[in-house]
N, C-alpha and C positions, 0 to 999 in steps of 0.2 A: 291365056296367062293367069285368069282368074281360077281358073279350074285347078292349076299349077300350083298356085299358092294356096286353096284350099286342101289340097294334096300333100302338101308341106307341113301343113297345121298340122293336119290327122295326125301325121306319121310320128312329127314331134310328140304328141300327144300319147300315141300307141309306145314310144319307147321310151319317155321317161316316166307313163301310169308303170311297166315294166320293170322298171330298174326301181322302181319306188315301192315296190311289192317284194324284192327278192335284194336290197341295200343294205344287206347284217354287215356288220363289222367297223363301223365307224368311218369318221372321212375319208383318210388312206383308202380304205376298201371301195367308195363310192368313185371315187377320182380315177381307181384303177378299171373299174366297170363301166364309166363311162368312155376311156381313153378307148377300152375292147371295144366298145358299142359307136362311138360317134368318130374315131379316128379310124383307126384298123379296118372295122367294117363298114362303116355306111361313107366314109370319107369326106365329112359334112367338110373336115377342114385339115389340115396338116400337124403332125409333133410341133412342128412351131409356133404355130400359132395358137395351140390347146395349152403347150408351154406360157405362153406369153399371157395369155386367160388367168391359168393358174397363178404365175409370177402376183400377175394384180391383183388379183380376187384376195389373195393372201394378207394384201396390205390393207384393206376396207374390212369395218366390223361387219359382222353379218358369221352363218353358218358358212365356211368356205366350198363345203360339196355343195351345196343346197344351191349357192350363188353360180356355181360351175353348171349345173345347171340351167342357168337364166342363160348365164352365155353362149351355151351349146345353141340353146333356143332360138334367142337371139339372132345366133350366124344362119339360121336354117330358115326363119321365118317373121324376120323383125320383130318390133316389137310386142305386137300379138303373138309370135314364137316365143319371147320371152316367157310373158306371165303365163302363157299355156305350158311351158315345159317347167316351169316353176311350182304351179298348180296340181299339176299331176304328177308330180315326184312326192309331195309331201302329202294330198290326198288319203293314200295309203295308209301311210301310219299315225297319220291323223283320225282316221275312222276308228283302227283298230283301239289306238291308245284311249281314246272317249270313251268304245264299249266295253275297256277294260278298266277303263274309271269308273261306266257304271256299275260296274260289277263289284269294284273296290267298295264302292261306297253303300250300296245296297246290301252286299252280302259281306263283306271283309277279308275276301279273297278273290283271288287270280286263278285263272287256270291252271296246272302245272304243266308247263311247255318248257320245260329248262330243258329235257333231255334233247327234246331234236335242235333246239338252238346254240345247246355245247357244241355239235359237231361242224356247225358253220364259220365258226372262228379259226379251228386250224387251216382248216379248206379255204379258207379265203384268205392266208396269208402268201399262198401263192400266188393267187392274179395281182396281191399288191406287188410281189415281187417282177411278175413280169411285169406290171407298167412301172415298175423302179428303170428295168432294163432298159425298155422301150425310151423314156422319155430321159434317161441318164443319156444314151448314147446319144441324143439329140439337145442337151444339155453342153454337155462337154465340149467345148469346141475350141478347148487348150488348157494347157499345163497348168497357169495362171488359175483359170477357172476349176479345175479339179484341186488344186489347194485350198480354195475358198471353199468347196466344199465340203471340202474333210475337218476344215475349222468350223462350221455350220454344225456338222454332226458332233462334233468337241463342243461346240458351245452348249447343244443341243443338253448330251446326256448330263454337261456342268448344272444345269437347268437355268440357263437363261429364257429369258420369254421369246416366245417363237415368231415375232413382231418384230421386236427388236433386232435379232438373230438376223430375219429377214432386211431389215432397213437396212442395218449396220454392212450387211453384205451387200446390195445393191448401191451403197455411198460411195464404198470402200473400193467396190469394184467397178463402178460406174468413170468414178476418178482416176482411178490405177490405168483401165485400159484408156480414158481418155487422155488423157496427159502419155501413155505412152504412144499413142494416135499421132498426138501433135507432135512428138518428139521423131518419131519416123518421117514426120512428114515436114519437119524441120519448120513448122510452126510455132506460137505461142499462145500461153492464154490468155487473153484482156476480159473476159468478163466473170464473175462470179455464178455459182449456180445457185438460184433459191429456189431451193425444196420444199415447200411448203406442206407439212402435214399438220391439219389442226386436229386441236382437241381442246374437249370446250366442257366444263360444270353442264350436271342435267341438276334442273328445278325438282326441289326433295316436294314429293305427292303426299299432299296433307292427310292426316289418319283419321279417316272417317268412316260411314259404314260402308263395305264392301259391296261392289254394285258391277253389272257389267262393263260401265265405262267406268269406273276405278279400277279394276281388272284389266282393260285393254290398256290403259295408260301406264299400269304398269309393266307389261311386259313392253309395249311399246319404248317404253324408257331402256329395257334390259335389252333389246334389239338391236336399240341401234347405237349402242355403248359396247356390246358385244364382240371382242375381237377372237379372233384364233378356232379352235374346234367346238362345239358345243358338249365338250365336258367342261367345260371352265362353265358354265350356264349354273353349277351348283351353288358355285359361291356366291354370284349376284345375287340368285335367290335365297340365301341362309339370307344375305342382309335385307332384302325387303320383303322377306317375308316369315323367315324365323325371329331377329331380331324386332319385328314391329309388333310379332304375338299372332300373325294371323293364321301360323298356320304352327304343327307341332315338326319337331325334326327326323321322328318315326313314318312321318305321313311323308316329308318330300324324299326322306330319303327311299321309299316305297314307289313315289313317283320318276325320280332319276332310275329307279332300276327298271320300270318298265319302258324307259322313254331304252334305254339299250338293249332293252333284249327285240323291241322291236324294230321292222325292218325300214328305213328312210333316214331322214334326222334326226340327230338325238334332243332336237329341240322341238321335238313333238312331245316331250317332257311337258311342255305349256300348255297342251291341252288337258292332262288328267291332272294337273294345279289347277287350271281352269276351273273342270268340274269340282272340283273339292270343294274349291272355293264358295263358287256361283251357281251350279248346276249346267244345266247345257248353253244355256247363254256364256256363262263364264266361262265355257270351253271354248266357244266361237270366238267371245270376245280376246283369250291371252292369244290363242291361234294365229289371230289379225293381228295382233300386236306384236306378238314376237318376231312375224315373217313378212309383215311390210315393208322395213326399211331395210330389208336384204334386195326387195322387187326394186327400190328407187337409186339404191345405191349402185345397182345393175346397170339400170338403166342410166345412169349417168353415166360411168367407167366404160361403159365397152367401147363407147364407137371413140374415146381417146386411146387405146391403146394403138391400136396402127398409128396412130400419129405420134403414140410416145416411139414407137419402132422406128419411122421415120427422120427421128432426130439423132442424133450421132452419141450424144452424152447417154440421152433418154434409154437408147437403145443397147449402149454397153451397162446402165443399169438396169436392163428389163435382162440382158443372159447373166447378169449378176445374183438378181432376187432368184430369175429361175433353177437355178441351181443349188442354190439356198433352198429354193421348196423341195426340190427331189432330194436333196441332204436332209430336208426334217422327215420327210417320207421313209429315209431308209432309216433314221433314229425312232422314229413310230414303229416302225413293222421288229426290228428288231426287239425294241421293248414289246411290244405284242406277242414276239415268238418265247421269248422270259416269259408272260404270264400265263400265255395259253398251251404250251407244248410243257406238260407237267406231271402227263405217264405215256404208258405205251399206248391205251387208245387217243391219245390226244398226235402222237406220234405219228399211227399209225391213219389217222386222218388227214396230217397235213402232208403224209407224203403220199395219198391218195390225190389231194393238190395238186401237189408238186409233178407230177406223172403225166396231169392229164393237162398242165399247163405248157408243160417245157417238152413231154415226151410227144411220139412219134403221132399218138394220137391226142388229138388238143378236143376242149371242149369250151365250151362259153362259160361265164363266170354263172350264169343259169342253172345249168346244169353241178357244176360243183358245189351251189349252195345246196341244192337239192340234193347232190347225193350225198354232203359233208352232214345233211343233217340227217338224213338217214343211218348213214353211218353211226352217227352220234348216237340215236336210239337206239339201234342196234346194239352196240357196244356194250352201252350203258347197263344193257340186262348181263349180261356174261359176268 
């Protein structure tokens, strides 16, 4: 049994160091390579239940792929699965992002690696697209809920916040099919639901000299205040850290562009702020800041959501939010296909995707990042 769950460990460990080396394309793209890797193929757990992960993760701040991770983890290997498959998803571009901080800061340039990471975005609009398919059909499970979320994607491109979007659909719909629950079943209702979401003032960090724990406490603050995808991560930072003077807006916006082109989460942004800041302690230290209260807030959420499924109200709000998440999913990848499919080679990679996803012969999202960036280079000389 021992041997089993060391078995377990490894393997968690072997697949999200994995998915955390080859993670281009933003959340959408992470959630979609996880769905191939943890659902499809290793069958840690069911569309349902990966659904019902997602639905939650969505409502708690934190990086949402990054936390999808914990939960995979989690379900394979308790809580030691947890923080190992959380650990080694971010690892990666943790490493990478620091040596290209030092490189920032030592010498005042980056590698040029734009041409093989152009070609990973069109290519990877297709595995988002099949885990749209995959986790839509397993979403859907009435008329009622495919309205909700065609008003999800409506709200979506309106730009409402993707939080809201979510809650408002899981109230809305949580209600709707319960009250028609009780109406079939010639019941009533006598009690109220209180939904309890808090949100609470964070204590403003006094301006003093910049030090590794002034560093971790401020990303710690930005962490776990942090809602939605880790692009929204810029604007926390403009305000505690352009705004207080500590840093210039040429410098983080240099930061935010390597925290994207490389592969994991894009709130590995906090480690080459780190360095700027602090040197390699200040990289350790915003690292643990930014990504600890994603590991607690894990840890608290998982083992209630079967119990939120369990409850009846709970439960027509949990296919409520989930469908709500595959509706912003398909409002991301659509706005993704607008900015990334913008000539013929861009074109002409994502339907290189598209072939190897849906066509006769399929590949792993592995392999079409690697050949989408190939491509890419490729191209790029022509």
């Amino acid at each position: 049994m021992e041997n089993s769950s060391k078995n377990n460990l490894l393997e968690i460990a072997q697949v999200f160091f994995k998915l955390g080396l080859i993670a281009f394309g933003g959340p959408a793209a992470h959630i979609a390579m996880m769905e191939e890797e943890i659902v499809r193929k290793r069958k840690w757990m069911d569309h349902a239940h990966f659904l019902d992960l997602m639905g939650a993760t969505n409502l708690i701040p934190g990086p949402n792929s990054t936390e999808m991770t914990m939960h995979c983890g989690y379900t394979r290997g308790g809580v030691p699965g947890l923080f190992i498959a959380g650990a080694c998803f971010i690892f990666p571009a943790v490493v990478l992002t620091g040596f290209l901080a030092f490189l920032y800061v030592e010498y005042g340039q980056i590698p040029a690696v734009e041409p093989f990471i152009a070609g990973i975005k069109p290519a990877i609009l297709a595995v988002i697209l099949g885990a749209v398919v995959k986790l839509g059909k397993k979403a859907l499970k009435s008329w009622e809920l495919a309205i909700l979320g065609v008003l999800v994607i409506a709200a979506s491109f309106l730009g409402v916040n993707e939080v809201i979007a979510l809650l408002s659909a899981g109230v809305l719909g949580g209600l709707f099919f319960y009250l028609k629950s009780n109406a079939e079943s010639g019941g009533t209702i006598k009690k109220a639901f209180p939904l309890l979401f808090v949100s609470g003032s964070v204590p403003i960090i006094a301006k003093t000299v910049l030090s590794s724990t002034k560093i971790f406490w401020i990303f710690l603050k930005v962490g776990a205040v942090l809602y939605g995808s880790g692009y929204v991560l810029f604007a926390y930072l403009e305000g505690e850290l352009i705004e207080t003077g500590y840093m210039q807006m040429s410098e983080l916006l240099d930061a935010i562009a390597v925290g994207q082109f490389t592969p994991g989460p894009v709130l590995s942004t906090a480690t080459f702020v780190g360095y700027q800041l602090g040197g390699f302690g200040g990289a350790i230290a915003a690292t643990l800041g930014i990504f600890l209260p994603s590991f607690f807030f894990v840890w608290m959420l998982n083992p209630l959501v079967k119990k939120m499924r369990s409850s009846k109200f709970l439960g027509f709000f949990l296919d409520s939010v989930n469908v709500a998440a595959v509706a912003i999913m398909v409002a991301v990848l659509f706005r993704m296909t607008v900015e990334t499919v913008v000539d013929w080679q861009t074109a002409v990679i994502a339907a290189f995707g598209l072939f190897f996803v849906f066509g006769p012969k399929k590949l792993s999202a592995l392999w079409i990042v690697i050949g989408g960036s190939v491509l890419g280079y490729l191209l790029s000389l022509v």
